[in-house]
C-alpha positions in Angstrom: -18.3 7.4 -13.1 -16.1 7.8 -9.8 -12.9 9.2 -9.8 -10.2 7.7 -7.3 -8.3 9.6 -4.9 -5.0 7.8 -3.2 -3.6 9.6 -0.3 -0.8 8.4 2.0 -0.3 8.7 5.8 3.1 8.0 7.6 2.4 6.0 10.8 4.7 5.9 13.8 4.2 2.3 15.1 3.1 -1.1 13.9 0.8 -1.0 16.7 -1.0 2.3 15.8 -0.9 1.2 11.9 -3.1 -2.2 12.6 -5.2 -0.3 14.8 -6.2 1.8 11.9 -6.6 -1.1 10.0 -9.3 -2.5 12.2 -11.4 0.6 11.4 -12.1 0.2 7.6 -12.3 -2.7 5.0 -8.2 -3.4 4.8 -5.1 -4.8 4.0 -1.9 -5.0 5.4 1.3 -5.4 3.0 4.9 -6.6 4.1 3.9 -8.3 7.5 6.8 -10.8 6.8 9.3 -7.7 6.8 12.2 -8.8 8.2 13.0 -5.3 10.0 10.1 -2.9 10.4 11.6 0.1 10.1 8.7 2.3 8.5 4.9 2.0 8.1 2.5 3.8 5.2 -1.1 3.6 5.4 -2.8 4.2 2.2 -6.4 5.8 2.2 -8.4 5.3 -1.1 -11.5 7.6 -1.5 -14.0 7.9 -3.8 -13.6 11.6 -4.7 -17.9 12.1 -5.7 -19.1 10.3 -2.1 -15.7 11.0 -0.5 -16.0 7.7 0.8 -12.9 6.0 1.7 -13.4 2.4 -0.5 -10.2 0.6 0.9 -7.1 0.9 3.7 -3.8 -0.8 2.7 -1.3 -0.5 5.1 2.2 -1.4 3.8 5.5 -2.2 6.1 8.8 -1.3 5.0 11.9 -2.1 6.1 13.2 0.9 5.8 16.0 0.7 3.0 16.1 0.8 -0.8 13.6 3.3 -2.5 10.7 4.8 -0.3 7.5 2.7 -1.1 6.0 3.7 -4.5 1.8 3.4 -5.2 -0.3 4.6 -7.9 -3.8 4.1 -9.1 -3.8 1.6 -12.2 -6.9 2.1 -13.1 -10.7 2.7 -12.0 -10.4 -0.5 -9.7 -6.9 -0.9 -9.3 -3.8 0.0 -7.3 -0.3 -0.7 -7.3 2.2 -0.8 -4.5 6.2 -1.8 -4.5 7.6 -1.9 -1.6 10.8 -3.7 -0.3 11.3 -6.6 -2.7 7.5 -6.6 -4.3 5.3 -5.0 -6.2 1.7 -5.9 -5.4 -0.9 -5.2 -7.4 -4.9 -5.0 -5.6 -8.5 -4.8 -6.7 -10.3 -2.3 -5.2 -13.3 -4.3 -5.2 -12.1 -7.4 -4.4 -8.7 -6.9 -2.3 -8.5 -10.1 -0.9 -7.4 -11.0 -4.1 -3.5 -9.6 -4.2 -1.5 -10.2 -7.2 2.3 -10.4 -5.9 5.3 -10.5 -7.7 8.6 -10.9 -5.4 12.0 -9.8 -6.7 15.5 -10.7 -5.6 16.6 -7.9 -5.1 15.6 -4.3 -3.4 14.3 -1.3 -5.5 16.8 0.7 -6.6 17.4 3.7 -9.1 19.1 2.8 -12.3 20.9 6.1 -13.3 23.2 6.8 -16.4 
């Protein structure tokens, strides 16, 4: 069974960030940002080949929480940024489940 590595890379430029899109199978979240302010490129490996299995670069617009991702499961991956939370097959990533909010991220504290 493989085990799934995430590992995240801060890009300088939306230039540079589709650039290393075009370089493995890929994704790009948040193209409809409407300020581009930051850009995240997500890498996920499989840790026994150390092949990387999928690219998801994500653009931010740069307020509300920093971008938040984690491996669902085996196959899956979750990313909210801005207003959304996505939610991608590794397998099959042109398939994005997306749910957009009203609202920014935020931290609800007591």
């Amino acid at each position: 069974m493989s085990s799934i590595i995430l590992k995240s890379y801060e890009i300088d430029s939306m230039a540079e960030l589709i650039e290393r899109l075009k370089q493995s199978k890929s994704i790009l979240l948040g193209d409809k940002a409407q300020q581009r302010k930051e850009y995240i490129l997500l890498s996920i490996m499989d840790s026994n080949t150390d092949l990387e299995l999928l690219r998801i670069g994500v653009v931010c617009e740069g307020h509300g929480l920093k971008p938040q991702y984690m491996i669902k499961d085996s196959d899956e991956i979750i990313v909210g940024f801005n207003k959304e939370i996505c939610l991608i097959s590794i397998s099959s990533p042109d398939k994005v489940l997306r749910k957009e909010f009203n609202s920014l991220f935020y931290c609800y504290c007591q």
